[in-house]
RODO-2510 file (C-alpha; in nm, 4 decimals, decimal comma):
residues 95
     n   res          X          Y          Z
     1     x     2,1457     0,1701     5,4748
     2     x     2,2525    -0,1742     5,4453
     3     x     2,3541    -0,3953     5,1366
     4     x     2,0470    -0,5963     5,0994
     5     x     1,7875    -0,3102     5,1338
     6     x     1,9855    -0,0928     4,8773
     7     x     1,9458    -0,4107     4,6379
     8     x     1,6209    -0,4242     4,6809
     9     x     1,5525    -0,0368     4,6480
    10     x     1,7212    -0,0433     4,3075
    11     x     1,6643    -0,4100     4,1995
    12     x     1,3043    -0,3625     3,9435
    13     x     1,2539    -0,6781     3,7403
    14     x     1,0187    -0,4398     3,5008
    15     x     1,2146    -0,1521     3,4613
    16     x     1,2564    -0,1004     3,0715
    17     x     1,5108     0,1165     2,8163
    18     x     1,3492     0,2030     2,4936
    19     x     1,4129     0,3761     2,2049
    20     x     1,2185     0,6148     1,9660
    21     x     1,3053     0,7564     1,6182
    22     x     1,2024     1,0718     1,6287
    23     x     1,0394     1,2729     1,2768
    24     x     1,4022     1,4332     1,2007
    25     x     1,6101     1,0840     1,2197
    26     x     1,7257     1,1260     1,6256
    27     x     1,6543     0,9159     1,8590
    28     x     1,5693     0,9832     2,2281
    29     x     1,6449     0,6828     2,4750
    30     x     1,4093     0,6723     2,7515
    31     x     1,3753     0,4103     3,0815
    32     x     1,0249     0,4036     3,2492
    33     x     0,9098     0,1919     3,5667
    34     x     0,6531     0,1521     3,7759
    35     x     0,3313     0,0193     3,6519
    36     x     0,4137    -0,0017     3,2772
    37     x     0,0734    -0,1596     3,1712
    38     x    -0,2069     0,0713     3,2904
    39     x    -0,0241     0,3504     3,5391
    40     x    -0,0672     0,7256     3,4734
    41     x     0,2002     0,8241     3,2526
    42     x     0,4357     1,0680     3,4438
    43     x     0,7025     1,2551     3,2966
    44     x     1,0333     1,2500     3,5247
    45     x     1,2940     1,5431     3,4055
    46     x     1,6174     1,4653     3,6482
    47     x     1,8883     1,7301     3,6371
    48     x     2,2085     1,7334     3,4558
    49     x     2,4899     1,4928     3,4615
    50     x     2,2751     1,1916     3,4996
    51     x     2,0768     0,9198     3,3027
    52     x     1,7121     0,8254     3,3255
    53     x     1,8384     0,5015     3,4705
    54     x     1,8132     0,7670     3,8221
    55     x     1,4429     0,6683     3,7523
    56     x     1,4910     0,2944     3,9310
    57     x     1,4673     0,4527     4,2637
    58     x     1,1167     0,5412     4,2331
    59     x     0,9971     0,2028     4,1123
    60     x     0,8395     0,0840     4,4423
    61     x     0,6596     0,3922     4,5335
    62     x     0,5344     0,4093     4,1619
    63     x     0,3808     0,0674     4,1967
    64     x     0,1896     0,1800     4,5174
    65     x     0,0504     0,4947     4,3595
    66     x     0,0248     0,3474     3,9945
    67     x     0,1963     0,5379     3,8184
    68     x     0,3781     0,4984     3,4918
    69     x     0,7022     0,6992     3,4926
    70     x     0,8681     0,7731     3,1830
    71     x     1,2662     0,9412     3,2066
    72     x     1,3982     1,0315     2,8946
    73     x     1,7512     1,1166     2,8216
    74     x     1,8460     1,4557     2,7185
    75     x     2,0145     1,4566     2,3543
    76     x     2,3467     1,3766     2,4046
    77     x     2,2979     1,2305     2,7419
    78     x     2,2880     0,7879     2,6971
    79     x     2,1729     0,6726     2,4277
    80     x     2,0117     1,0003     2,2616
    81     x     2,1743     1,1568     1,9594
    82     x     2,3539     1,4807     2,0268
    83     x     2,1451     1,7528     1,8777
    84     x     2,3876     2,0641     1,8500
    85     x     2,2380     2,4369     1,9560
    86     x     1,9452     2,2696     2,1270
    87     x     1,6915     2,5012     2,2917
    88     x     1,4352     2,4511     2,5689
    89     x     1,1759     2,4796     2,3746
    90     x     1,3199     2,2113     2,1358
    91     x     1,3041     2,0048     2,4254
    92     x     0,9374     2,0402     2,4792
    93     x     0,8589     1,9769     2,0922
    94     x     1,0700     1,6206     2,1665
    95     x     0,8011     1,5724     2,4441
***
């Protein structure tokens, strides 16, 4: 792949970080792209060892299926506070 198509692959003029406070006092970063406005909200869970910056990549083919995709870092992963003896299903109340 050359130079200039990678750019544009990962270059995405709306892609967003946000923050929420969540009920207990941590916060949960999250990136979303795609169509932002009016897409259908879709929930991206990447793997471990990455960010939901990893979201970027899908920006283009979000647009052309409108979709709204919404990555957000596990605690202790970016900008999300650390949240010690986390379960799964913690995860899924953070959801």
């Amino acid at each position: 792949m050359n130079v200039d198509r990678l750019k544009k692959l990962i270059e995405n003029p709306r892609y967003t970080k946000k923050k929420i406070t969540l009920k207990d006092g941590r916060i949960l970063s999250y990136s979303e792209c795609g169509n932002t406005e009016s897409g259908m909200p879709v929930l991206f869970c990447f793997g471990l060892m990455t960010s939901s910056v990893a979201i970027m990549f899908a920006h283009q083919a979000a647009l052309q299926n409108n979709l709204r995709i919404l990555a957000v870092d596990y605690p202790g992963i970016g900008e999300s506070t650390f949240q010690e003896g986390r379960t799964l299903s913690g995860w899924a109340d953070d959801m």
